[in-house]
C-alpha positions in Angstrom: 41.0 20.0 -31.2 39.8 19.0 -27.4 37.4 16.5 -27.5 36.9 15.0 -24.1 39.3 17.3 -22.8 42.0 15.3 -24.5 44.0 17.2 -27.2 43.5 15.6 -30.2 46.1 17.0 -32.7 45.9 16.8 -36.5 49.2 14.5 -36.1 47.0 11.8 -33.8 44.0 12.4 -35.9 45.9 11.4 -38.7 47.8 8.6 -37.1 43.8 7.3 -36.1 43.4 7.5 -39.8 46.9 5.8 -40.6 45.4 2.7 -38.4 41.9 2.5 -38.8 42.9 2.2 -42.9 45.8 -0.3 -42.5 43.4 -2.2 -40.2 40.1 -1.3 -41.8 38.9 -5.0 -39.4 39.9 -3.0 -35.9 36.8 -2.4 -34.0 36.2 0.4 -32.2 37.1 -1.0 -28.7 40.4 -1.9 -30.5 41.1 1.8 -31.8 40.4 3.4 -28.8 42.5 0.9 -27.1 45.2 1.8 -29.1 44.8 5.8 -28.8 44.5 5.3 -24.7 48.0 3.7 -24.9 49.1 6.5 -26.9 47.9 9.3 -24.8 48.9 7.2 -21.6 44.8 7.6 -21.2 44.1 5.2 -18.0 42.3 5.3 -15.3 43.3 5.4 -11.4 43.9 1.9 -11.8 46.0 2.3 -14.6 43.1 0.8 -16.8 42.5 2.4 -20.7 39.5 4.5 -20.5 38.3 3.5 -23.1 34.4 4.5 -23.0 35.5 8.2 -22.7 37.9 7.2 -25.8 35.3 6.0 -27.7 33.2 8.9 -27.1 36.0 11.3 -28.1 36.3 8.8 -31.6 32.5 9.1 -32.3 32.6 12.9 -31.8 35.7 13.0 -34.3 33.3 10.8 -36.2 30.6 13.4 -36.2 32.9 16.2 -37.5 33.7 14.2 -40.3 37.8 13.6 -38.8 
């Protein structure tokens, strides 16, 4: 599924899942932080991006993933 035009596979949806329940005390900052490292998601600067992350994580939200 594209969300954000990132590819967001069933295999990263469930490693989200895999983390957000071993670490049910992550905040959402923290997740996306964590799926930008994963996707090398950064910025020109080489900063995470993670508002656009954390848009793509509430639309997954929204679709009940």
């Amino acid at each position: 599924m594209v969300v954000t035009r990132h590819d967001f596979t069933d295999e990263l949806i469930l490693r989200i899942r895999d983390l957000v329940g071993s670490q049910p005390h992550l905040t959402r900052g923290a997740v996306a932080r964590q799926v930008c490292e994963w996707l090398d998601w950064t910025d020109h600067h080489g900063r995470p991006k993670e508002i656009s992350c954390r848009i793509a994580l509430n639309r997954l939200q929204a679709k009940g993933l």
